[in-house]
C-alpha angles and dihedrals in degrees: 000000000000121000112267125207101188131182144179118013140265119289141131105337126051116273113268122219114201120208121195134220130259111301094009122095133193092291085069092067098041099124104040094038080054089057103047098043082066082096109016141031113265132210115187102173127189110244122237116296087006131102111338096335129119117276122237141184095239138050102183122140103240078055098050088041089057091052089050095050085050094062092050083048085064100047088053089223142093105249142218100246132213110179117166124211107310084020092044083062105052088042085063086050102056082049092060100036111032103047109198098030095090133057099175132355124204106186117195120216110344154080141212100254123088113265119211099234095097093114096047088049087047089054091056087055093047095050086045091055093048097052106109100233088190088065087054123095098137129042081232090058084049102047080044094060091043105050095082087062101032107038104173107088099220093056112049080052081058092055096033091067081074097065121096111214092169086068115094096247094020110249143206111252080213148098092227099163089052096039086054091046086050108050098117094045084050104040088039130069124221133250099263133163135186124065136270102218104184118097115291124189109192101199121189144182116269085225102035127102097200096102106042128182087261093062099063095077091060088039090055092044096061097028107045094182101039122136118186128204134167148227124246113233089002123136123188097293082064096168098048090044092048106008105161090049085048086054094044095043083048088052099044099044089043089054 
């Protein structure tokens, strides 16, 4: 089963169960997951081949959705569901497939269509991979190795929280090899049909380009009763850029 990081108890409102995006992992999610277990009990997991989970061969989404399905197996209850951008995905999967798992899904800065960045998300594996971890005794000296193959300072911070410099060697919390192989199946979305009819927020960045105009109609399609809104000021990583209006706009939707 997937690492589970849980807060708060049960009360008044369904579990939730947060699920984070492509290279992240529960810790990602630590502070608002805190906040919003002050009513309710909490579940962030670390996806597969990310953070402290099992490794697999495999990171489709029929495979992640049925992870996922397992952990809400185990709470004996259908859940509140957050997933963000590839976990946003396979939240919207376990929708489709696995009828009865899910109350209500916020998903947070995607869509269900295939985006065309697989190459640039491959890249980040592949300077991952190529740092020399044997050369790394501070996260400086890190940030220092990575930045000819991931330019863009946030988000080699973003990748950087994977590193574990308390390893000897320091080590990636992540499945980097797998993740690389399975670009396409992550950055797609696959072929499904049938309907989700529980209420759906797709909530999305201010500044970010991941959920056009366009996208509405396949997100309709599959989401009958889904409402979008955005977040001033917001980008992709949506929770960590506002994270207090992310955490209103949770509450208020979930209640």
């Amino acid at each position: 089963m997937l690492n589970r990081v849980e807060m708060g108890k049960d009360g008044e409102l369904a579990p939730l169960l947060i699920v984070h995006g492509l290279y992240g992992s529960a810790r990602n999610w630590g502070a608002i997951q805190r906040r919003l277990a002050a009513d309710r009990r909490v579940i962030a997991v670390d996806m597969r081949n990310h953070g402290e989970s099992p490794r697999a061969d495999s990171q489709t989404y029929a495979d992640m959705a049925a992870d996922l399905a397992e952990v809400i197996a185990a709470e004996g209850r259908p859940m509140d569901v957050i997933g963000h951008s590839m976990g946003g995905k396979a939240a919207m999967v376990l929708a489709l497939t696995h009828p009865g798992t899910v109350n209500r899904l916020l998903v947070a800065d995607i869509a269900p269509v295939p985006y065309p960045h697989g190459d640039v998300n491959a890249g980040y594996a592949r300077a991952m991979l190529a740092l020399d971890l044997g050369a790394i005794t501070t996260r400086s000296d890190a940030d220092r190795l990575l930045a000819p193959g991931v330019p863009d300072p946030g988000t080699r911070a973003f990748l950087l929280q994977s590193l574990d410099l308390k390893a000897a060697p320091p080590r990636w919390r992540l499945n980097l090899d797998v993740l690389e192989r399975e670009m396409d199946a992550i950055t797609g979305f696959p072929d499904l049909t049938g309907q989700f009819g529980g209420p759906a927020l797709f909530l999305t960045g201010q500044m970010s380009t991941y959920v056009r105009p366009e996208h509405r109609g396949p997100i309709k399609a599959l989401f009958p009763r889904a409402i979008f809104a955005r977040l001033p000021g917001a980008g992709h990583w949506l929770h960590a850029d506002a994270p207090r209006p992310f955490e209103e706009a949770a509450r208020a939707f979930f209640r």
